[in-house]
N, C-alpha and C positions, 0 to 999 in steps of 0.2 A: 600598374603592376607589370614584372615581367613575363617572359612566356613562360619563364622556367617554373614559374608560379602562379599556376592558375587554379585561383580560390573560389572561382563563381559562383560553386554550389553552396557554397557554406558560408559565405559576404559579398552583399549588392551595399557598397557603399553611398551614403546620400550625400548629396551636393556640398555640406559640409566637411566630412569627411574625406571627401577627393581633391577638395583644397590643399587639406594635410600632407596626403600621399604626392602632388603634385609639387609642395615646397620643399629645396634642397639648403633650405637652412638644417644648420649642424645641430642646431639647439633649438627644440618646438615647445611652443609654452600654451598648454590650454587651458585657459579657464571657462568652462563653459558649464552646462548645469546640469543638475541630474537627470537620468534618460536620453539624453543627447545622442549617446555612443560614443565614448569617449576612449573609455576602458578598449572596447571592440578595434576602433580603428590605431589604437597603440599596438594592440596583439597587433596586427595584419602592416603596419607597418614594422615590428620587428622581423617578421619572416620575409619581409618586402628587402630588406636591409642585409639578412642572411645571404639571400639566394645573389643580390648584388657582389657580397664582397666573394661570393665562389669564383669570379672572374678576376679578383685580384692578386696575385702571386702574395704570398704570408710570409713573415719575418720566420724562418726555423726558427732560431732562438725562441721565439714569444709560445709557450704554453698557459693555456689551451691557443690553438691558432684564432679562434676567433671565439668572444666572452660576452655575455649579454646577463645583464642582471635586471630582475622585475623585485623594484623593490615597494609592497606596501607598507603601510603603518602600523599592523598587525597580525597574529598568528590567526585568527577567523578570516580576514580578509586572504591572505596568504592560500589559507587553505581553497578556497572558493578559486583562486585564478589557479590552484595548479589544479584543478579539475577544468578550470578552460581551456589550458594549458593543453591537455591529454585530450582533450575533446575538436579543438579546430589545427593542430601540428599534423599536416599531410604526412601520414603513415611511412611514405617515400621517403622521408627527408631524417625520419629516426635512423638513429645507427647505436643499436640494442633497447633493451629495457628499460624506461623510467626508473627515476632511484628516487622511491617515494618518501622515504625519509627522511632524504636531504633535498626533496624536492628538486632534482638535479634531470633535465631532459638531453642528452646530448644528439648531434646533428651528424647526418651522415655529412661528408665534405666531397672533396673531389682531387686530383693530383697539385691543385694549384694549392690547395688549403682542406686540409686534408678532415676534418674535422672541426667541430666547435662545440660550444654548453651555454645553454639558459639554467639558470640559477633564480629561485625565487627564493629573495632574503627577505623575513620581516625586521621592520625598522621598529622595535621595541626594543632591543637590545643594540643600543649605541655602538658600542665594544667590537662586535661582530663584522662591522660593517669596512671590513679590510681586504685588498685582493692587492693582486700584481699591476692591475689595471683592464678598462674595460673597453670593450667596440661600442656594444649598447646599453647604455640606461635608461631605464622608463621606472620612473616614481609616481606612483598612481597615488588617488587621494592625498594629497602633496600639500592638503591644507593639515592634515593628522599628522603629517610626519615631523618630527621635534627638531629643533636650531640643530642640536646637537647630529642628531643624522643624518641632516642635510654637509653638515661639515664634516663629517668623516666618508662621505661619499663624493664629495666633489674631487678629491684627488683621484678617484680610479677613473676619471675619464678627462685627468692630464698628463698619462700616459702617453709620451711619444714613440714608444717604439709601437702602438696599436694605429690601426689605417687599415679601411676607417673606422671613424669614431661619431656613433649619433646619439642624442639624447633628449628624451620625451618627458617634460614635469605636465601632470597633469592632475585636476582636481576641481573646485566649486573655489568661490573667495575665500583666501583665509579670515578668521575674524580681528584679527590685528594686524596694523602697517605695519607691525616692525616684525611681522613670522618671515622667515625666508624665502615663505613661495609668492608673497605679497610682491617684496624687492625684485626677485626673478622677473614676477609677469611686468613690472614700472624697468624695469631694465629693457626686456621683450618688445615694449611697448615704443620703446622712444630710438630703438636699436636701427643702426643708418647702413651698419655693416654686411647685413647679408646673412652673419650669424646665429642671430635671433630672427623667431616669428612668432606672434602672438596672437593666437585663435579665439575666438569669442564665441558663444553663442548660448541661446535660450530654448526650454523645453520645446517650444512651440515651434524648431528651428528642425525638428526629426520628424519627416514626414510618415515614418514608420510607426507614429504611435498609433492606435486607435481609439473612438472616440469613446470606448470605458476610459483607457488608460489615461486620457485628459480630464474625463470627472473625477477623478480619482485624484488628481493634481488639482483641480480647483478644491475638491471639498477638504481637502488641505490647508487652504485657507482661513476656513473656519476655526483649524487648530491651531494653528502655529502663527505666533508673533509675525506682523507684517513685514517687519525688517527680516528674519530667517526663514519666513516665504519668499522673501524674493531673491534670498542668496543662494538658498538652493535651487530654485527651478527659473530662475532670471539671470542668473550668475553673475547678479550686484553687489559690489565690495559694500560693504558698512559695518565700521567699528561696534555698531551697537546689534548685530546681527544674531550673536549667541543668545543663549538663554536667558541671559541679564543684561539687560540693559542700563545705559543713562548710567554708567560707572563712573564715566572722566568726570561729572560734573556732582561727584559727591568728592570727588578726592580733596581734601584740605588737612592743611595745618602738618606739624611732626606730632609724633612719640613724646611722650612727657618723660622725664627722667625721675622726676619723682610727682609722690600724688599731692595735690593743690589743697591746702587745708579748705574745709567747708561744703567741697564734691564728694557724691554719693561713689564708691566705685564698684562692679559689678563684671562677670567675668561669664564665657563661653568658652567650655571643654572641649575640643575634639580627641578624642584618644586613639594613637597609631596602634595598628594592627602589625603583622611582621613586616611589612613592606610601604608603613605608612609613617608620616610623620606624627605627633602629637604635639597639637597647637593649642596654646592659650591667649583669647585678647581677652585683654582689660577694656571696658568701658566708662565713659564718665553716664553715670544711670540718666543723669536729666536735661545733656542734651543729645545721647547719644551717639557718642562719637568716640573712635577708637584711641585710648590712649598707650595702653602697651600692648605690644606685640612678643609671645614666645615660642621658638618652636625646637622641639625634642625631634631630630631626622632619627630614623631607624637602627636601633644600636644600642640606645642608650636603656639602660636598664629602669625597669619601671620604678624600683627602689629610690633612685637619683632623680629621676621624676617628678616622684611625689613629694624627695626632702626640699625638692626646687618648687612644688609648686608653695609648699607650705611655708618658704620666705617669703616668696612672692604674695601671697594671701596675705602676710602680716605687712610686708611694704606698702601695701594698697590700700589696706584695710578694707578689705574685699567683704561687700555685705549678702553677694549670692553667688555662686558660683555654678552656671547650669551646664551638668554632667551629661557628655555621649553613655548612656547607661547602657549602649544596645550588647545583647549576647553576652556571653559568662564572663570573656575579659573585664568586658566593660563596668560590669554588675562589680564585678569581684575589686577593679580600681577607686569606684566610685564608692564602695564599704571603708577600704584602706586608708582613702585621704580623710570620709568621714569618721575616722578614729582618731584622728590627729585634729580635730574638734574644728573642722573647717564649715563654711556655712553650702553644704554640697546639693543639691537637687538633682537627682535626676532624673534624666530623659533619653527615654526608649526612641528611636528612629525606626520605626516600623513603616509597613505598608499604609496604614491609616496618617502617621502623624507628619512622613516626609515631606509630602507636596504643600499641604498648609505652612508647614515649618520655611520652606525654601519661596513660597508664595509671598510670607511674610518680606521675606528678605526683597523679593523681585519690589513690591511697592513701597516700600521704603527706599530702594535706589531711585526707582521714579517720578516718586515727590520729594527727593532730595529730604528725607529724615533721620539719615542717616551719613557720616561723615567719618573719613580716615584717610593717614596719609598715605602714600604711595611705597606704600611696600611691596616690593618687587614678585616677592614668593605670593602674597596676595592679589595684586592684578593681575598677575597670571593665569592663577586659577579660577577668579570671576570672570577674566573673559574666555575660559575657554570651556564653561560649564552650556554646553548644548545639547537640544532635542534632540533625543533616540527614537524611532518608531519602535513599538513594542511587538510582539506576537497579538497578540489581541487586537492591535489598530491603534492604540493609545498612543502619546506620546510622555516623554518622563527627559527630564532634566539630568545629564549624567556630566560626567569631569570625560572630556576629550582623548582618543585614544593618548597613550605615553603621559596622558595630567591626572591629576589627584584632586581631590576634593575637600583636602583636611580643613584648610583656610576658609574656603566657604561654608564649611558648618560649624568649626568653631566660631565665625561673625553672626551667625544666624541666629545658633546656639544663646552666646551672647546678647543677643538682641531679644530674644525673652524674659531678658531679665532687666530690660532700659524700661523708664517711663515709655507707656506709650504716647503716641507722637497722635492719635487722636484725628490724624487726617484724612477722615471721613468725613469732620463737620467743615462748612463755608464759613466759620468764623478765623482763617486762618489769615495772618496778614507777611508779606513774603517781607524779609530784611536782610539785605544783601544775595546770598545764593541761598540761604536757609528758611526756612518756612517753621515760626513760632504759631503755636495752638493753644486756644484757649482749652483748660479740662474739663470735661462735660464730667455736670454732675447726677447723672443718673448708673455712673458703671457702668452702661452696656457694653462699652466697647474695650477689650484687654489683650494685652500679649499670646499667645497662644499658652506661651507657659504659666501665665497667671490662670488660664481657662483650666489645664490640666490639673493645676497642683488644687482649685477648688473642688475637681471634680473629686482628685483622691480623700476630700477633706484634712488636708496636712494642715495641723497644728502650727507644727513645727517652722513649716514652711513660711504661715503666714506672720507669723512673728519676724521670718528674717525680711517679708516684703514691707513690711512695717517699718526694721531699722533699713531698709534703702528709702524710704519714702513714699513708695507705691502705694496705695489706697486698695484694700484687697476687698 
């Protein structure tokens, strides 16, 4: 640090951390894990970086003379750093009021550079994410933040009339090679020039934790998948990290173009809200595997919708179709198609029925019982559906800051309504990458939505699991 900046009271950085502050690479890439300090030592290197360039004479032309954007992944995280923001900026160094609405701090300067502004932009709205260009960028949680915001943010710091010019990605492993903070830190990583540096480190790596706060990270293990314990608090990449796993090694075959006479087909609703899409897959019921894929993006009128889905039903010869029923929308779409005499079920995604619903889905990727081709908008969304910690302690399976979750519960959805795959019992023999089962003949074991719809005693229902072939 310099003298003109002296932080002591408010950050004793750890040996970690001083590495940071010590390297004059232009581009600092951390990936290290949560608790670390990571976040901490990005703030105190950006005022590190201010108080530096007050020695440099500023281009007049360039307004603001010196630019510093903190960009997270979203508006709750956003809000949380412009409270650190206000809480560790030495008082000295403001020149006026906070502008708390745009989140705007600006910096007292001096004759050389008379001024400057920190801007904290959330990176949920892509569009936004435009300036004249910048001194500093620091994108925090850099694993949440979307292709798309990473590309509209890399021109503001190839800005040449700005000098200088630093920038800090920082965050835990993305869950996929091809996210752009992945590339970044394998760029970082292999970099000969001086330009790049690439930080590593693990919980156990902050000697400031105490030893609550490390029980607290072990009994975390108990909860959380081995591969997304060890991405968060080990800061180990693996593709299979998020909340679902063993995805690459179900992907097979294409899209059918039409349906194969003598296969059962069967179908999972997800229906868009104002800002969601509404996806429909087709299934073959008896080996469970996805054969059509459709998806309605936001716009389209529920009317066009329903006249789309009801060809599609008749192309397929769709024998069930299990409905997102949740909330009045849902209630109210899932009535309308069932007038149009379609074979509709459906299903509430409530507090009780989500996790068994998405539990389903997780062990059927697992034991490979399930199978689809590689559709873009759907491996997206399965890898990027991850553990949230809750208020309570719990954890819950959510769609990733900036992703959607349409695609993951229409296949899940879907998969209610396949034969079940029965792979509980040892009489299973593997052939090729797919695992055939014999069907046990006592019922015990069924779909979640074969469980629900016996519980409602549907009639109706079990007649249409009858013409799929299901043994109700």
């Amino acid at each position: 640090m310099t003298q003109a900046l002296d932080l002591s009271s408010v950050y004793t950085p750890h040996e970690g951390q001083l590495r940071i502050h010590a390297s004059e690479a232009q581009t600092k890439v951390l990936e290290v894990a949560r608790r670390w300090g990571k976040s901490r030592s990005s703030l105190f290197e950006l005022l590190r970086r201010w108080t530096e360039a007050l020695a440099i004479p500023a281009d007049v032309s360039v307004v603001p003379p010196w630019q510093a954007w903190i960009v997270p992944p979203n508006f709750p995280l956003a809000r949380q750093l412009w409270t650190e923001l206000n809480t560790f900026v030495p008082k000295q160094m403001l020149f006026g009021r906070p502008k708390q609405d745009d989140m705007i701090i600006t910096l007292r300067g001096n004759e050389l550079r008379n001024w400057g502004e920190i801007h904290i932009k959330s990176a949920h709205d892509a569009n936004a994410l435009q300036t004249a260009g910048l001194n500093f960028l620091w994108v925090t949680e850099a694993q949440d933040v979307s292709d798309e915001a990473f590309q509209r943010l890399l021109p503001t710091i190839r800005d040449p009339s700005r000098f200088p010019k630093h920038v800090i990605y920082e965050g835990i492993p993305s869950k996929t090679k091809d996210h752009w903070f992945r590339k970044i830190v394998e760029l970082a990583g292999r970099d000969k020039s001086g330009n790049y540096e690439l930080f590593k480190g693990t919980v156990y790596d902050n000697p400031m934790l105490t030893k609550d706060h490390i029980n607290e990270i072990e009994e975390d293990k108990e909860i959380l998948p081995d591969a997304t314990w060890r991405r968060m608090y080990l800061a180990e990449f693996d593709a299979d990290a998020g909340g679902l796993r063993n995805i690459d090694a179900c992907i097979a075959g294409d899209l059918l173009e039409a349906p194969i006479p003598g296969n059962h087909y069967v179908a999972g609703l997800d229906l868009g809200r104002q800002h969601d899409a509404t996806v429909l897959h087709v299934f073959n019921a008896q080996d469970r595997t996805l054969v059509g894929h459709y998806r309605w993006d936001p716009g389209f009128a529920w009317t066009q919708q329903r006249e789309e889905t009801l060809v599609i039903s008749q192309e397929w010869g769709l024998e069930r179709i299990v409905v997102d029923a949740t909330g009045m929308g849902g209630d109210m779409y899932q009535e309308a198609i069932s007038e149009l005499g379609l074979p509709v079920e459906p299903f509430n995604i409530d507090r009780s029925t989500r996790e068994p619903l998405l539990t389903a889905l997780q062990v059927a990727l697992e034991r490979e019982t399930i199978h689809f081709p590689p559709v873009p908008s759907l491996l997206r969304e399965l890898r990027n559906l991850q553990p949230r910690r809750l208020a309570t302690g719990g954890w819950r399976l959510e769609a990733g800051p900036g992703y959607h979750d349409d695609e993951v519960f229409a296949m899940a959805l879907g998969l209610t309504a396949c034969v079940p795959a029965h792979s509980e019992t040892i009489r299973g023999r593997r052939t090729g990458s797919r695992m055939s089962y014999l069907p046990r003949g006592d019922g015990e074991t069924r779909s979640l939505g074969v469980r629900m719809m016996r519980e409602n005693k549907s009639n109706k229902m079990r007649e249409r699991m009858e013409r799929a072939g299901v043994k109700g």
